[in-house]
C-alpha positions in Angstrom: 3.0 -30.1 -4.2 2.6 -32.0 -7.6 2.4 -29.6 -10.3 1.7 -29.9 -14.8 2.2 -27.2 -16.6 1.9 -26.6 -20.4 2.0 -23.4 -22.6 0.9 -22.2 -26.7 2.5 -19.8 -28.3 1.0 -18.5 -31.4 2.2 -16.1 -34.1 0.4 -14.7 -37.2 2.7 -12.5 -39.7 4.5 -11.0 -36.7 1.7 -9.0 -35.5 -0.8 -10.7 -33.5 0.4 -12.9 -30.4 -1.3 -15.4 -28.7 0.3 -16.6 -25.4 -1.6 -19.6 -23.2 -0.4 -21.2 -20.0 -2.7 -23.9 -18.4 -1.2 -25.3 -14.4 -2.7 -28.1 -12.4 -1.8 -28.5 -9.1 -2.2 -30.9 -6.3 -1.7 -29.9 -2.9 -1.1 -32.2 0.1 -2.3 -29.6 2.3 -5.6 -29.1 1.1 -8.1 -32.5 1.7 -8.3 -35.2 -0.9 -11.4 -33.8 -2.2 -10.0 -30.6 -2.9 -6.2 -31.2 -3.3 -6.5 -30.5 -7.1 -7.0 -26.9 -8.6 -6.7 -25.5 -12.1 -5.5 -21.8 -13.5 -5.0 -20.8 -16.4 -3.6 -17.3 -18.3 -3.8 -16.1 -22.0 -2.8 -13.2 -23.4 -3.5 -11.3 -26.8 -0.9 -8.9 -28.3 -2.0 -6.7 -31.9 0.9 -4.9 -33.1 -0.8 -2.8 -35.5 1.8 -0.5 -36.8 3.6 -3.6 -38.0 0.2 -5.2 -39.8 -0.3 -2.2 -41.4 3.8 -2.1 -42.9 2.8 -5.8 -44.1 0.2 -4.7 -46.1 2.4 -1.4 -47.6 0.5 1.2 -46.1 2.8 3.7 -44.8 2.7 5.1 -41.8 2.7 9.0 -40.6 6.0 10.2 -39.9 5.3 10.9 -36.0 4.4 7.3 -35.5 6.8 4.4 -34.8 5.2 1.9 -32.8 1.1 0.7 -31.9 0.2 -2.1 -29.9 -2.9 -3.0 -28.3 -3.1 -6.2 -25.6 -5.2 -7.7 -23.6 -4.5 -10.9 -20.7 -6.6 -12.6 -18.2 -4.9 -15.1 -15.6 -5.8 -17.0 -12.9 -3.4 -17.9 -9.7 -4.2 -20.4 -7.4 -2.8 -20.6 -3.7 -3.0 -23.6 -0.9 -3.1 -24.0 2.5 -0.1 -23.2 4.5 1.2 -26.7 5.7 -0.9 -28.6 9.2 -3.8 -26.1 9.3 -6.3 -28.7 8.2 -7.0 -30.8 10.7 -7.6 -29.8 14.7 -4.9 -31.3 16.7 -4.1 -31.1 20.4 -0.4 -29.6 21.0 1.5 -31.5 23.5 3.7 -30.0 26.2 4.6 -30.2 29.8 3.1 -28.7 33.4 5.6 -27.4 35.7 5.6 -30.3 37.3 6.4 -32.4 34.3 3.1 -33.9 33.6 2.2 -34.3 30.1 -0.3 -32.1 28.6 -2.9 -31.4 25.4 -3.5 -27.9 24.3 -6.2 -27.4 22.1 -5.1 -25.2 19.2 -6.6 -21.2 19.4 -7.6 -21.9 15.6 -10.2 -24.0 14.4 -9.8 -25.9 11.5 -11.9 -26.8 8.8 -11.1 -30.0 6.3 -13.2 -28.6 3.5 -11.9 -25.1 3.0 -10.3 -24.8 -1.1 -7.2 -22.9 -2.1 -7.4 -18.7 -3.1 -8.0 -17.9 -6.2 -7.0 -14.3 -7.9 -8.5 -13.6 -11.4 -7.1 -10.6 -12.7 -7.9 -9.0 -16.5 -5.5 -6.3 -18.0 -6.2 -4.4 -21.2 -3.4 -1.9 -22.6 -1.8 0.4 -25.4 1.4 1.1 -25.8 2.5 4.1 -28.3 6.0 5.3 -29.0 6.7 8.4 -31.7 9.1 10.6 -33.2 11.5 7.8 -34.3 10.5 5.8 -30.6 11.7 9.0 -29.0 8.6 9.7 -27.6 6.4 6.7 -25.9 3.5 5.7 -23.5 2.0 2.6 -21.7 -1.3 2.9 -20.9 -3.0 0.1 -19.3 -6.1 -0.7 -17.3 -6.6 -3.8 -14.7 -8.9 -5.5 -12.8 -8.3 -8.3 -10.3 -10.0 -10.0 -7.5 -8.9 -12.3 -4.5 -12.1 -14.9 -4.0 -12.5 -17.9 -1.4 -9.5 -15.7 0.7 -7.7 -18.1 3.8 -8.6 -16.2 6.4 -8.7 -16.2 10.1 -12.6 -15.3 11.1 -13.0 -14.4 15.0 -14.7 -16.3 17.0 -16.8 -16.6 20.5 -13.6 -17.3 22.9 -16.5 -19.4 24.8 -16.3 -21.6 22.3 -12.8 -22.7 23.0 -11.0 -21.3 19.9 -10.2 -17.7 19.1 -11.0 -17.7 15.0 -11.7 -20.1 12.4 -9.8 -21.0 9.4 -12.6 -19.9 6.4 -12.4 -19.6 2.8 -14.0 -16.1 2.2 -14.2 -12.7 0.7 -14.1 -11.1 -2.7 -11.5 -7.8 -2.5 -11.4 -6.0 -5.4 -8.7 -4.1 -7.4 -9.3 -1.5 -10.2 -7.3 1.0 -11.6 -5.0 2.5 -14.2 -1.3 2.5 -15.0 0.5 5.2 -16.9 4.1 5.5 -17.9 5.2 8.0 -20.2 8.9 8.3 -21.1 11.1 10.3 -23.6 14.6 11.2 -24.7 15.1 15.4 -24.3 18.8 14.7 -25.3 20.3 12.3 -27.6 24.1 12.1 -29.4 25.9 9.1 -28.7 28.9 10.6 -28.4 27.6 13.7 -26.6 25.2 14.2 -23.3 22.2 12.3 -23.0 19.0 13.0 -20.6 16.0 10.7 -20.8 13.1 10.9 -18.6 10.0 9.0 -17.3 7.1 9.9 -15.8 4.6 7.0 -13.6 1.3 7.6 -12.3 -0.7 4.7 -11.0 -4.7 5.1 -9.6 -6.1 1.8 -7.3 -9.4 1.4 -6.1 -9.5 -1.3 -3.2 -13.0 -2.6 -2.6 -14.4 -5.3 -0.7 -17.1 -7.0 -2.5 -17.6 -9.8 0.2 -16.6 -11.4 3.1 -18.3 -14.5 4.3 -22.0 -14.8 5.3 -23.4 -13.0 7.7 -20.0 -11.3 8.1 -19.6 -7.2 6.7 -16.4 -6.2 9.0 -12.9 -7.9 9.5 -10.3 -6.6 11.8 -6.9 -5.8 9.8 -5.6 -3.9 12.5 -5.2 -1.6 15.4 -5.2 -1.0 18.7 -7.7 0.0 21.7 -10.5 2.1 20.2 -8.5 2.4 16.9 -9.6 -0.3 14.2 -8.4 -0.5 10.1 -11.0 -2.6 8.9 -12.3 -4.4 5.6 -16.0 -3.5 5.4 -18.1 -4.9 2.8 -19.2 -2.2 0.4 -16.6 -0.2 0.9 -12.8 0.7 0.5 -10.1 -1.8 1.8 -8.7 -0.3 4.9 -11.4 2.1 6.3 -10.2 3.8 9.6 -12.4 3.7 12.8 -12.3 5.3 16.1 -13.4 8.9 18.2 -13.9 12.1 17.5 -14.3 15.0 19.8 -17.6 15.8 21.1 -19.4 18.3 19.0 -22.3 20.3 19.0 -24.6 17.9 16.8 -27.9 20.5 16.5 -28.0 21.8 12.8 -30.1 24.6 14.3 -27.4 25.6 17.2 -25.5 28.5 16.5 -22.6 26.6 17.6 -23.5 23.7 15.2 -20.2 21.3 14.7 -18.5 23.5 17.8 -16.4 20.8 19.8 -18.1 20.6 23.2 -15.6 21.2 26.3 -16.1 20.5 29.8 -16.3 22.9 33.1 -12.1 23.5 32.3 -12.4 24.5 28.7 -10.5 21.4 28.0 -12.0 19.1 24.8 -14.0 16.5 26.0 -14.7 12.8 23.8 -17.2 10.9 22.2 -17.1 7.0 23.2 -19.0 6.2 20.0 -16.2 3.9 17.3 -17.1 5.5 13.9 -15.7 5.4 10.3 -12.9 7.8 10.1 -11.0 8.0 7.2 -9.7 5.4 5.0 -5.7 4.1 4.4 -5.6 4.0 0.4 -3.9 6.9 -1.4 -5.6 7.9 -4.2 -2.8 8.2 -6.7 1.0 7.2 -7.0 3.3 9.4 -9.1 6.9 8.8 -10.0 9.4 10.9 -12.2 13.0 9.8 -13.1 15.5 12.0 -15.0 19.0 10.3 -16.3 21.9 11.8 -17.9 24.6 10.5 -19.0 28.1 12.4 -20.2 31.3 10.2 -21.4 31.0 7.6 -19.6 29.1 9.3 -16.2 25.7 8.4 -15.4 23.0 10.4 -12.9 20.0 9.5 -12.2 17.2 10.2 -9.5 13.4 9.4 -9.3 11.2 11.6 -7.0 8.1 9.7 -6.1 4.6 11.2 -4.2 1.7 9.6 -3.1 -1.7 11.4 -2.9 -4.3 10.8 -0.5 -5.3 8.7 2.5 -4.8 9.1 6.3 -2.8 7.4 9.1 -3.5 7.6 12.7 0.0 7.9 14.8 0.1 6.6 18.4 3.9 8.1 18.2 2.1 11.5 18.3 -0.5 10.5 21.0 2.3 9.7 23.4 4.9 12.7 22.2 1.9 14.9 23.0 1.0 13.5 26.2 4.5 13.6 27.5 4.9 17.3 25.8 8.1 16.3 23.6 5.6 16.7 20.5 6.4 20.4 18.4 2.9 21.3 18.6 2.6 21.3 22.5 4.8 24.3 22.0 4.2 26.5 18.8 7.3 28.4 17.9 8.8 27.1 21.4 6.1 28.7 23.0 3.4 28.0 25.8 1.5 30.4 26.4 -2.2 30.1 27.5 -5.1 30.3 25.0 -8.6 29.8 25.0 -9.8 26.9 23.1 -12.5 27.0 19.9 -15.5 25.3 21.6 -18.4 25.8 23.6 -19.6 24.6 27.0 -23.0 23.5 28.3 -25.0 26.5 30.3 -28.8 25.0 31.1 -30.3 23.4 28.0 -27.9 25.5 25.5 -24.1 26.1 24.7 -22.1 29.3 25.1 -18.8 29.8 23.3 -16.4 29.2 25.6 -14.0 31.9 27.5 -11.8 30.3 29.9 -8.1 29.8 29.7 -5.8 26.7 29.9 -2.2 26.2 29.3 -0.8 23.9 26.4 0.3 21.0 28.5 -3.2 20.9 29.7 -5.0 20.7 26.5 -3.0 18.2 25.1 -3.3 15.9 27.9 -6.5 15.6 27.6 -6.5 14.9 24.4 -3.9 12.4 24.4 -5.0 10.8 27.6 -8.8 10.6 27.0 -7.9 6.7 26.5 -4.9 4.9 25.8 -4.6 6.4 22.3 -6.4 9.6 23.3 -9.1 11.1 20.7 -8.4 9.7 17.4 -9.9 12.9 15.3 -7.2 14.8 17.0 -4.1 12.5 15.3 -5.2 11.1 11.8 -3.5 12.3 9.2 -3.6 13.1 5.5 -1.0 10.7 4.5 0.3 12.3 1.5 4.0 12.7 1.0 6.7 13.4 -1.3 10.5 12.3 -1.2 13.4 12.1 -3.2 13.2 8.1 -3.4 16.5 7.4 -5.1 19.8 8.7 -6.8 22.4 6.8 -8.1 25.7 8.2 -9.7 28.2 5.8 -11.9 30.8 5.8 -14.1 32.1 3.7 -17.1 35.9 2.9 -17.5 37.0 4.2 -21.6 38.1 0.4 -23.0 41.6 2.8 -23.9 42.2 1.8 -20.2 40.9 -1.8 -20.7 43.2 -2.8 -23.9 45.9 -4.9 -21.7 43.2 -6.5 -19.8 41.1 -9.7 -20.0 38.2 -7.1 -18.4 36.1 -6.0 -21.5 33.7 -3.3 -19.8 33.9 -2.0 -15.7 31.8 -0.1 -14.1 31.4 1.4 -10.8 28.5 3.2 -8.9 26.8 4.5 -6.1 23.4 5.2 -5.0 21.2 5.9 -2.4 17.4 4.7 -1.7 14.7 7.0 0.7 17.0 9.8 0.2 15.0 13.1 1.7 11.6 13.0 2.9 10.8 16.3 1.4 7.0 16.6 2.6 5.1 14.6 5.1 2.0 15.8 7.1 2.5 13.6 10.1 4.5 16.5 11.7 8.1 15.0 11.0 7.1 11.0 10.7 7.1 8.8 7.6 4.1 8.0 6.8 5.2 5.0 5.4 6.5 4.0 9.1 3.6 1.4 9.8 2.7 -0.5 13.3 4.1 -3.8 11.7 5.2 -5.8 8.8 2.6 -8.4 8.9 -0.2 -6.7 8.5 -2.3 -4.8 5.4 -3.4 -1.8 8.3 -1.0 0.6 6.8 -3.3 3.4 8.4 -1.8 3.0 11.7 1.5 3.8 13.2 3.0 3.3 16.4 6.0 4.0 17.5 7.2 2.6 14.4 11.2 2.8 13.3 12.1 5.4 11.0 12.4 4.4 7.7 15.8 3.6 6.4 18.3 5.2 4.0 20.5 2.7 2.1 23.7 3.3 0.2 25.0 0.9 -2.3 28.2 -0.1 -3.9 28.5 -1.7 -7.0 31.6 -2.8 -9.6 30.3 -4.7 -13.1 32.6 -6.3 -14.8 32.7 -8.0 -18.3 35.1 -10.5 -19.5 
């Protein structure tokens, strides 16, 4: 990678910014032809509180600070390293014979590097002597001529094909609002902040021809980008229902001759993964020379299928196969087929029969019947330290010390996956955060830390 860079900084009376970065580079894993690509950023910063104490005009009280901004950049990204040209891989048989493997992947010399373009426009207020302060800003950004993996026809000797494709979208808003309750500096302190975010992930495109990509999954379960709509919709089955408008028993799930639920076979849109709103809060105090702090975080929105559930129910280790540590019979909410019509249904099973059959319809049972709103809300962090009085420093070459603790995914106050993080996803590699299985719990670090200043 060969790379030029330059930058221009601008700066009129100390109120209005103008920042530019231009970046060439010239990748030797991208073809000859398209080995060179440009992106460039500029940003645009009015602080208008300060223009206006230029020119004399005094300002209200309750204001201390105005700034509007706006920035557009563009990011470039090559081609991981021997993915341009098709090569055979060369092993050995068991009997020691030389061999060529063609490569599951076909390649394609002419694909160009990713681009993201993303625009940002913003305000930031503060008040009340810049006791009082927001951030508001709103963004837009979108990945174009993606590397991506397209399946292909196994018949035609490779599995996908190495494409440059898609337009995924990103819009949204960022707010962070912050303020000092309490301030003496000699005396106790509490400041606090409060961050919401809102994203809408779209896919505009994919490549022609193309309106569904696999992100993830398992057996009938499938996260998907479909063009038109939200990144990450969630397909699978739903019980079978009474699909009539002018039945009685209209959207009744339809059980079989043992009043147990039966499925329908047909893979349809679901849910989707993306939470419709992140919120964070974060109080600190601080008291000669202690410091708390702790952030409660909550995310609003989305759904998560959990395998982990499917097989906890099938094996009847799942809460829900026995309410209250019960299992007793009941009669499940359905109707069964009698002629050409339904009748509500009367007979009896036991727990460990219903939930069976829901789990064992197929591998991952009947997906309806385990996707999850995956909304939650936790106590994300605290962390506690302490500040040595420099009376106790005087001897020393040590100028300032401090020490402090903390601890990160502290308590997993609310989660509707019936006791599982829904932040526990199938794997790391993968954008399908709507499915889960048999994922590890998420962890709970502590931390230790000494600062010292000479």
């Amino acid at each position: 990678m060969n790379s030029l860079y330059g930058s221009v900084q601008l700066n009129y009376d100390s109120y209005l910014f103008l920042d530019a970065t231009f970046r060439n580079d010239w990748s030797s894993t991208l073809s000859k032809s398209n080995r060179s690509f440009f992106y460039p950023s500029v940003s645009l910063s009015y602080i208008f509180t300060e223009m206006l104490n230029n020119m004399g005009t005094n300002l209200p009280n309750w204001m201390s600070y105005g700034k509007l901004r706006a920035s557009y950049a563009a990011v470039g990204n090559d081609l991981t390293p021997y993915q341009l040209y098709n090569t055979f891989l060369i092993g050995k048989d068991p009997n020691n014979n030389t061999t060529a493997t063609r490569r599951n992947t076909l390649f394609d010399p002419n694909v160009q590097s990713e681009l993201i373009k993303s625009t940002e426009l913003g305000l930031e207020m503060r008040f009340l002597n810049n006791r009082i302060g927001f951030d508001l800003a709103w963004y837009k950004s979108n990945a174009t001529k993606q590397l991506i993996d397209l399946p292909m026809d196994p018949q035609s000797g490779y599995s996908t094909k190495k494409i440059n494709a898609g337009d995924v979208q990103n819009t949204g808003i960022e707010l962070m609002v912050d303020g000092k309750v309490l301030s003496k500096e000699k005396g106790f302190n509490w400041s606090l902040s409060v961050n919401y975010s809102a994203n809408n992930n779209t896919v505009e495109e994919l490549s022609e021809g193309v309106t569904k990509y696999g992100l993830g999954g398992f057996d009938d379960v499938a996260v998907l980008a479909v063009v038109g709509q939200k990144y990450g919709e969630i397909y699978g089955t739903k019980f079978n229902r009474v699909s009539d408008k002018a039945s009685p028993f209209y959207g009744k799930i339809i059980l079989d001759g043992n009043g147990l639920p039966t499925r329908n076979a047909e893979i349809v849109r679901l849910g989707n993964q993306q939470a419709k709103g992140l919120l964070g809060f974060t109080n600190a105090f601080e008291y000669k020379g202690f410091g708390l702090s702790f952030l409660f975080d909550a995310r609003f929105g989305g759904q998560i299928f959990s395998a982990t559930q499917v097989a906890m129910q099938r094996f009847g280790t799942a809460g829900i196969t026995a309410p209250n540590g019960e299992r007793e019979n009941f009669v499940v909410d359905g109707v069964v087929a009698s002629g050409n019509t339904f009748v509500q249904n009367t007979t009896e099973v036991t727990p460990q029969q219903y939930w069976v059959s829901v789990s064992t319809a197929n591998n991952l049972g009947i997906t309806e019947a385990n996707l999850y709103d995956a909304s939650s809300f936790r106590l994300r962090n605290v962390q506690l330290s302490y500040e040595l009085p420099t009376r106790f420093l005087a001897k020393t070459p040590i100028q300032k010390a401090k020490i402090g603790i903390s601890c990160n995914n502290v308590w997993l106050i609310k989660s509707h996956v019936r006791g599982i993080d829904p932040e526990s996803v199938y794997a790391t590699n993968t954008n399908a955060t709507g499915f889960e299985n048999a994922g590890l719990p998420t962890t709970r670090a502590f931390m230790f830390n000494l600062n010292l200043s000479f």
